[in-house]
Structure formats: C-alpha cells, structure tokens
VOPAGU-2260 file (C-alpha; in pm, 1 decimal, decimal comma):
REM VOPAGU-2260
SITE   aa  ch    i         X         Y         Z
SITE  UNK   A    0    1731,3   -1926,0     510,7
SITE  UNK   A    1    1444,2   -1734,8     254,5
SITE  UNK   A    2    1725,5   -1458,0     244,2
SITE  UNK   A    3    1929,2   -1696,2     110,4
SITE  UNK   A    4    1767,7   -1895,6    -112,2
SITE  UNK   A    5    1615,8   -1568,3    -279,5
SITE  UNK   A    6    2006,5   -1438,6    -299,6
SITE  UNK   A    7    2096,6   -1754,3    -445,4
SITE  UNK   A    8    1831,4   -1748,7    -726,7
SITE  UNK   A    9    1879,4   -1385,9    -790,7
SITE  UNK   A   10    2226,7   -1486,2    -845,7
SITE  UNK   A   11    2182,8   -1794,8   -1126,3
SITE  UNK   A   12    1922,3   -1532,2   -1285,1
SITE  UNK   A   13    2183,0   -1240,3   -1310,5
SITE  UNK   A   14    1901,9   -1012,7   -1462,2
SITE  UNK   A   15    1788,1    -751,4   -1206,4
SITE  UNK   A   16    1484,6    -703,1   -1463,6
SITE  UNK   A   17    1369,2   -1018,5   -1364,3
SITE  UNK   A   18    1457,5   -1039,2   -1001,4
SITE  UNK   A   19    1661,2    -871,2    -787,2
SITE  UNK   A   20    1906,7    -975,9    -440,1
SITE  UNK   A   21    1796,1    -917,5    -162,2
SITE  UNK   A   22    2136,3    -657,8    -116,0
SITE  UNK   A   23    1999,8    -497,1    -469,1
SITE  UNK   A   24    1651,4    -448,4    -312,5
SITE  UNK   A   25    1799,2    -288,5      28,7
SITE  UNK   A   26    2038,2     -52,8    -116,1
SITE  UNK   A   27    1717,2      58,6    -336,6
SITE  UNK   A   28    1541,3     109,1      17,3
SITE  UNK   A   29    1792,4     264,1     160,6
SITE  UNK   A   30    1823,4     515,9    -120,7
SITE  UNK   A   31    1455,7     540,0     -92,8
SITE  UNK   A   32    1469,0     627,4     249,4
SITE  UNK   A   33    1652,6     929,9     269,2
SITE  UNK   A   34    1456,0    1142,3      68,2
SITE  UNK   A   35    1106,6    1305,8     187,8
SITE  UNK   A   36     897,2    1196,1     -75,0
SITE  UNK   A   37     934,9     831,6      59,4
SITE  UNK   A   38     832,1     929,1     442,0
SITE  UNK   A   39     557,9    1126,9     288,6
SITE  UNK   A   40     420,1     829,2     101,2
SITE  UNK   A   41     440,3     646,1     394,3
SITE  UNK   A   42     253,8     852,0     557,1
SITE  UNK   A   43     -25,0     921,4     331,4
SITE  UNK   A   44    -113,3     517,3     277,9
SITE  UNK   A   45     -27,3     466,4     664,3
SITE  UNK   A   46    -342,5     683,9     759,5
SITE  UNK   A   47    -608,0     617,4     500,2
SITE  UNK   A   48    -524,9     193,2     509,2
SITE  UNK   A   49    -572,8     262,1     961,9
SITE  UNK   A   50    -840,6     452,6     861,7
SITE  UNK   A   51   -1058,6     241,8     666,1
SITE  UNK   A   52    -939,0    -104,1     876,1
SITE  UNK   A   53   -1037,7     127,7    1261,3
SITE  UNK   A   54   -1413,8     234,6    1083,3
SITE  UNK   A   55   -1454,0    -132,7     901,5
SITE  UNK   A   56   -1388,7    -263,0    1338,5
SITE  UNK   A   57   -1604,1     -10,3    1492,7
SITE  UNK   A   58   -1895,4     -84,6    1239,6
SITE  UNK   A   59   -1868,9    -419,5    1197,0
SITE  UNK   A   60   -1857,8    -438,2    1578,4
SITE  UNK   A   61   -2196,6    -247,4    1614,5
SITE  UNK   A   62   -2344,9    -412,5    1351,1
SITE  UNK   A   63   -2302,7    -783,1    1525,0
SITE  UNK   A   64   -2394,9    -596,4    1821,0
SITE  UNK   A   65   -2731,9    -498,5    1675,7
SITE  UNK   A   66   -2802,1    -787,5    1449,3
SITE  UNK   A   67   -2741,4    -984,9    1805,1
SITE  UNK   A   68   -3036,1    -856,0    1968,9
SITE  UNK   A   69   -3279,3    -782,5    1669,1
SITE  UNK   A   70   -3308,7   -1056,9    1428,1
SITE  UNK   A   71   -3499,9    -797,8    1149,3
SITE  UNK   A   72   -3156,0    -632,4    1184,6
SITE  UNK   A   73   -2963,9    -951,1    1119,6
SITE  UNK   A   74   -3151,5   -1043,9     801,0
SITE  UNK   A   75   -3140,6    -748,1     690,5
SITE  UNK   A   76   -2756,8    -728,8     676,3
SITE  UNK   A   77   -2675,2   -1083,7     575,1
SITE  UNK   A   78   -2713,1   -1003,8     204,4
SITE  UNK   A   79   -2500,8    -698,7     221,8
SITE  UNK   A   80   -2210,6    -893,2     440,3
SITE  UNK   A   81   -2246,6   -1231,0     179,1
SITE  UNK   A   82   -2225,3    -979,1    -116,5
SITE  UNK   A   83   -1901,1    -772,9      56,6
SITE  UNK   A   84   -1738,5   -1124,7     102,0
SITE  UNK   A   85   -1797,5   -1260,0    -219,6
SITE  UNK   A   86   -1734,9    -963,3    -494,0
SITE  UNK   A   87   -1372,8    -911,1    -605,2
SITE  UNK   A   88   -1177,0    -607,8    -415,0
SITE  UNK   A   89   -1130,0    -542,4    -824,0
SITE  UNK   A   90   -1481,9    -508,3    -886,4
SITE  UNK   A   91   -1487,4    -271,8    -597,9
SITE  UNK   A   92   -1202,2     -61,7    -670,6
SITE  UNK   A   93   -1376,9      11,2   -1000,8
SITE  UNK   A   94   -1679,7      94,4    -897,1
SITE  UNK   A   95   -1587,3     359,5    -603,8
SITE  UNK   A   96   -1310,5     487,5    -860,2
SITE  UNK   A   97   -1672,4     573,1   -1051,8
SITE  UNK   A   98   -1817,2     732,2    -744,0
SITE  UNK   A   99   -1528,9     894,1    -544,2
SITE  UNK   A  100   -1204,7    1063,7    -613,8
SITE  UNK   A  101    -908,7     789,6    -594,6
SITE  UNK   A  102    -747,2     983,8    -279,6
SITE  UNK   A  103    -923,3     831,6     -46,6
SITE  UNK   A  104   -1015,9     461,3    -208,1
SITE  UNK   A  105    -818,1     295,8      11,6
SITE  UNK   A  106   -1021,9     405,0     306,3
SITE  UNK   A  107   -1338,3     255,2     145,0
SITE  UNK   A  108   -1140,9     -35,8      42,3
SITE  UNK   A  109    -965,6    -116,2     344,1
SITE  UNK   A  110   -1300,9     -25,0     543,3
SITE  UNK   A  111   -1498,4    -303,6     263,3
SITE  UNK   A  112   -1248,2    -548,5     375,9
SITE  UNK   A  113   -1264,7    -529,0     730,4
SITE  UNK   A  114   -1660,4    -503,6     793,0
SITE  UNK   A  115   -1777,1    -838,5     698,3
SITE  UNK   A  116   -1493,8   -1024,1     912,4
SITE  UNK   A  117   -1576,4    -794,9    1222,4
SITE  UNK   A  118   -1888,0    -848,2    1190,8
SITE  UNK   A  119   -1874,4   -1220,9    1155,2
SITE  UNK   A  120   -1642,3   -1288,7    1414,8
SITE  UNK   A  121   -1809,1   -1044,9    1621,2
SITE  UNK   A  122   -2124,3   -1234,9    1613,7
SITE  UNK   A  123   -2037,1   -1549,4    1674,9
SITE  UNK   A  124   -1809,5   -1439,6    2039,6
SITE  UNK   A  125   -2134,5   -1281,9    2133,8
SITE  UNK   A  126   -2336,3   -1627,8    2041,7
SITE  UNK   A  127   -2063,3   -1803,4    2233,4
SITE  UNK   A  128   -2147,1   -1680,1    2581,1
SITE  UNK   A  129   -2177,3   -1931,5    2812,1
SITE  UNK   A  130   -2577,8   -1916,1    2878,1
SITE  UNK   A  131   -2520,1   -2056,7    3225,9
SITE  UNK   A  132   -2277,0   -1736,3    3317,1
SITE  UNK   A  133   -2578,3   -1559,4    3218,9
SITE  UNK   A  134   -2822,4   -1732,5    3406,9
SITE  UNK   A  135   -2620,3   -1675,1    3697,2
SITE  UNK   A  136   -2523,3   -1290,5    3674,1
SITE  UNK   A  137   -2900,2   -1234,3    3665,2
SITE  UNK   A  138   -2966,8   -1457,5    3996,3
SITE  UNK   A  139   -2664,7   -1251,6    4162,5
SITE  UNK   A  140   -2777,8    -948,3    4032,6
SITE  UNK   A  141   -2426,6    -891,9    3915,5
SITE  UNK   A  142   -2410,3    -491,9    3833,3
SITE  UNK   A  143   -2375,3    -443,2    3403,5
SITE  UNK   A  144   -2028,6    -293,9    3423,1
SITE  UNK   A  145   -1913,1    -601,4    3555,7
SITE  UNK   A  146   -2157,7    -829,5    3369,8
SITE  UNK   A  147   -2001,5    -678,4    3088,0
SITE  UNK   A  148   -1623,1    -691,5    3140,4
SITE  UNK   A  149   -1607,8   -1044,9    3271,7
SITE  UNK   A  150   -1879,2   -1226,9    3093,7
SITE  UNK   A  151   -1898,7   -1096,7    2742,2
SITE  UNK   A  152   -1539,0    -888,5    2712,8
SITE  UNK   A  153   -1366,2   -1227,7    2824,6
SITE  UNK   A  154   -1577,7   -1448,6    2592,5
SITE  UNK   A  155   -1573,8   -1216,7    2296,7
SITE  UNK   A  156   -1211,7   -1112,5    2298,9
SITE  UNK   A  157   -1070,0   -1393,5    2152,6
SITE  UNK   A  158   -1330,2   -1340,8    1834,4
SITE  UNK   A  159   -1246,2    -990,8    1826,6
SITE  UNK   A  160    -911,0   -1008,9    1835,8
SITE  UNK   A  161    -869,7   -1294,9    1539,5
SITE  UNK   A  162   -1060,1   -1082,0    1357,8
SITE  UNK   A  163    -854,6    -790,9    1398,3
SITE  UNK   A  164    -599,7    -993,5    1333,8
SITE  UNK   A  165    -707,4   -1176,3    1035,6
SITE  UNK   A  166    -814,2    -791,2     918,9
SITE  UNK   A  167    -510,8    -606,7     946,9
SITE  UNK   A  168    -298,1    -761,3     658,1
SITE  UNK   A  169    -592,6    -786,4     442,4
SITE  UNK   A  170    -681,5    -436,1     514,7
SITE  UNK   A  171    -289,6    -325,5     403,7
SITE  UNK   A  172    -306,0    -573,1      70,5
SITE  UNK   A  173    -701,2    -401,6     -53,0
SITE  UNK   A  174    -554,8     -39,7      28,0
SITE  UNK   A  175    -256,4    -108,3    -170,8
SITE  UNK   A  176    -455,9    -281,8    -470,3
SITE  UNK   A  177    -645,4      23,9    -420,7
SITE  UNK   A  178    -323,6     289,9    -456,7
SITE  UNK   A  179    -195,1      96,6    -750,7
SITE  UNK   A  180    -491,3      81,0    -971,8
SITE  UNK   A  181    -657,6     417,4    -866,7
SITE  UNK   A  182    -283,1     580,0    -863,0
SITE  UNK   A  183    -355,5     887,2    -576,1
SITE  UNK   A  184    -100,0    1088,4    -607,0
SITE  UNK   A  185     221,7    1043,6    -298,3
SITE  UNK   A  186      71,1     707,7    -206,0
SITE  UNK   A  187     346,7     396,7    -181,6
SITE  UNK   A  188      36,5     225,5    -453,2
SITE  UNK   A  189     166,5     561,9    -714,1
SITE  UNK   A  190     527,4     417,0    -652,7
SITE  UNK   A  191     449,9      17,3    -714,7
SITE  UNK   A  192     271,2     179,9   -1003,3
SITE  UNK   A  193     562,7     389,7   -1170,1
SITE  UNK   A  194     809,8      55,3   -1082,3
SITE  UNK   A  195     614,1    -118,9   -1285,4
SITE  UNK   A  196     506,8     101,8   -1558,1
SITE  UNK   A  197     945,3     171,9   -1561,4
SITE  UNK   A  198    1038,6    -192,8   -1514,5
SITE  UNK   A  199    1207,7     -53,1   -1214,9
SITE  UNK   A  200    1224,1    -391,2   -1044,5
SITE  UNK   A  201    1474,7    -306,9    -728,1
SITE  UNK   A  202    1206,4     -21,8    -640,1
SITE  UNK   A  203     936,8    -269,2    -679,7
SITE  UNK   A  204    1065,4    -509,1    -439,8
SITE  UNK   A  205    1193,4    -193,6    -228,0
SITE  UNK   A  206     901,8     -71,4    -185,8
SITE  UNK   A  207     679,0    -414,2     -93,4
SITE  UNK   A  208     939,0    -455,6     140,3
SITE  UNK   A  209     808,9    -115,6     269,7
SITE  UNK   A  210     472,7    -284,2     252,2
SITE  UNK   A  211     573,6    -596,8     478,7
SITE  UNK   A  212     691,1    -408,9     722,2
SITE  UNK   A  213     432,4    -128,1     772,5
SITE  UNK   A  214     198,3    -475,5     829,3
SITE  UNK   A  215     378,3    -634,0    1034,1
SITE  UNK   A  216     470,3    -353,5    1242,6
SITE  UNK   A  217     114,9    -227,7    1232,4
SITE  UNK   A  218     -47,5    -543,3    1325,7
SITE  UNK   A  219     212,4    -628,3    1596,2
SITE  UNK   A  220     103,2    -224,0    1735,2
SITE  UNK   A  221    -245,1    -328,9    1757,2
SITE  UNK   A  222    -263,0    -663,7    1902,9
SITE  UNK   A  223     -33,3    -546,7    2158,0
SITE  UNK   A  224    -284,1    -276,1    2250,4
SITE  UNK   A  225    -586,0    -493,9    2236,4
SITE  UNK   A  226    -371,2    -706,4    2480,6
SITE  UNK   A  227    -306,8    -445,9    2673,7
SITE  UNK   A  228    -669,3    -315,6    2715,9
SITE  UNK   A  229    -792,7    -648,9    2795,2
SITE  UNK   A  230    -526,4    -720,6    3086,0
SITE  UNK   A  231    -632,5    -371,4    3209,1
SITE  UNK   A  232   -1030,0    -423,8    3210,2
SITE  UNK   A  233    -930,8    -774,1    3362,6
SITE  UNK   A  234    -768,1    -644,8    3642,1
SITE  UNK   A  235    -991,1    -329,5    3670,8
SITE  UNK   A  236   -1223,6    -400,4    3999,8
C-alpha cells in the first residue's frame, strides 16, 4: 500500500528532482548493484557500524555489571551515560572529526550510541531479579553456572535483548550521519553525500534503500542469534 501511495505521488509530482517512483529508485539500485564499488561500500559501513554497535553491547554490558555491585562505580558513570544521552550525535561527530581521522567515526559513533542504552537496560534486568529466587539458590546451594543461566540470564534477557534491539537501528542511522558529514572515502555515507551534493535524487533514495535493508537484515541476524543462544543455555543441563 506505501509502494503505492509513494508511486502515486511520484507520479502527480513528475519531477524526479524532487522525488522519485519507487520503479525509478530500483532500477537506480539495480544499476548500483552490479558494479564493485557498491559491494565495497557495503562492506566498508557494514563492519565499522557492527563494530561500534558489538563494543557499545559488550561495554555497556560490563559497565551495568560493575556499577551493579559497586555503587562508587555507578556514580561515577551516571554523568558520563546522562551526558552521552543528552548531546547531539552532531555535536559528536564534530568533535571526534577534531580528534580522529573520519575512517573510522562511525565506529565511535555507532559505539556512543549504543553504550548508554546497554547500559541502562542492562541495569535495570539485573535490578529486576526476583530477590526471592535469590534467597533460595543460596539455601539450595544451587552451583553459579546454574545460578547464573536460570536466574539472572532468564531475567535479564528480555532487557538485553530490547536493548539490542532498540540499538541496532540507531546504531545504523549515527554511523551513517557519521559517513555523510565526515565523508570516509568508499563508505555508502560518501555516496548519500555525492547524491546530494549532484542532486542525484534516484541514487539518494537508492542508496537509503540500501540503508533499510542492511538494518533490517542486520537486526533480524542478531535477534535471531540472541534467540538462539538463549534457547541453547535454556536447554543446556
């Protein structure tokens, strides 16, 4: 039905300047897609974007982890993670294109992005635990592989994994913001950046298309894993 409606605009418009068809944007992507420069950009944004976005989970994840158990550790952080969630991804595109070379600002970005949600969510699955299962894996002496997997892993999962999943198309919007206003060079941000700079409107929309799918597809890839791993440790004995 969108596919429609956005033909049927694109139509009364009649200025591809302005805004393309949806069959004006595929053809683009299909001419797009044959040539190695395309799979190449792909690739480059691809690794640095699930770069940043798998060190933003792993740190934000130890961080909550810490900051659970020592409250000096907690206060300590709170002022970085309120300060990370409240400045503009602009403001800190600018800054690291001060500090680093723009090749890899969208691992810093996407990493940015990701750490204060991680960390968040994080924390609050491992406030969550039920104090009584606690209470009663101590009485049972209930060994800490297990007291791990079924008390915390199945309480904290759910956290975890909206926070992955709220993560993962933020992560692929601040590494693209990233590409387009630090302009690496073979990055699909360089491309968004020459469409516009061009007025090149069927790449543009080509190449967010690119963009939509590479989330979806990527956040899809890792939910199914984390589903995957979870049904695994459940049934682990």
């Amino acid at each position: 039905m969108w596919l429609l409606i956005w033909q049927a605009v694109g139509t009364m418009i009649g200025k591809d300047i302005l805004l393309v068809t949806p069959a004006v944007a595929f053809l683009r992507l299909i001419q797009l897609s044959v040539t190695a420069e395309f799979w190449a950009s792909i690739f480059f944004s691809l690794t640095r974007i699930g770069l940043g976005f798998s060190a933003g989970v792993v740190v934000g994840v130890l961080f909550a982890y810490f900051s659970f158990y020592h409250q000096r550790v907690r206060e300590f952080l709170e002022p970085m993670m309120q300060t990370i969630r409240s400045v503009p991804v602009a403001s800190f595109i600018i800054l690291a294109l001060i500090w680093f070379s723009s090749k890899n600002l969208s691992v810093l970005i996407s990493f940015l992005m990701v750490l204060p949600i991680m960390y968040q969510n994080t924390l609050a699955g491992m406030e969550s635990a039920d104090p009584l299962l606690k209470e009663m894996a101590s009485v049972f002496e209930v060994p800490a592989s297990r007291y791990l997997r079924y008390i915390y892993v199945a309480q904290l999962m759910p956290f975890v994994r909206a926070g992955v999943s709220v993560s993962l198309g933020l992560s692929w919007k601040a590494g693209v913001a990233a590409e387009v206003i630090g302009v690496p060079s073979r990055s699909i941000g360089e491309h968004l950046q020459h469409a516009k700079i061009y007025l090149d409107t069927p790449s543009l929309f080509a190449w967010t298309i690119v963009i939509v799918g590479l989330s979806v597809l990527f956040e899809k890839s890792v939910l199914a894993l984390m589903d995957f791993l979870a049904e695994k440790a459940r049934v682990m004995r």
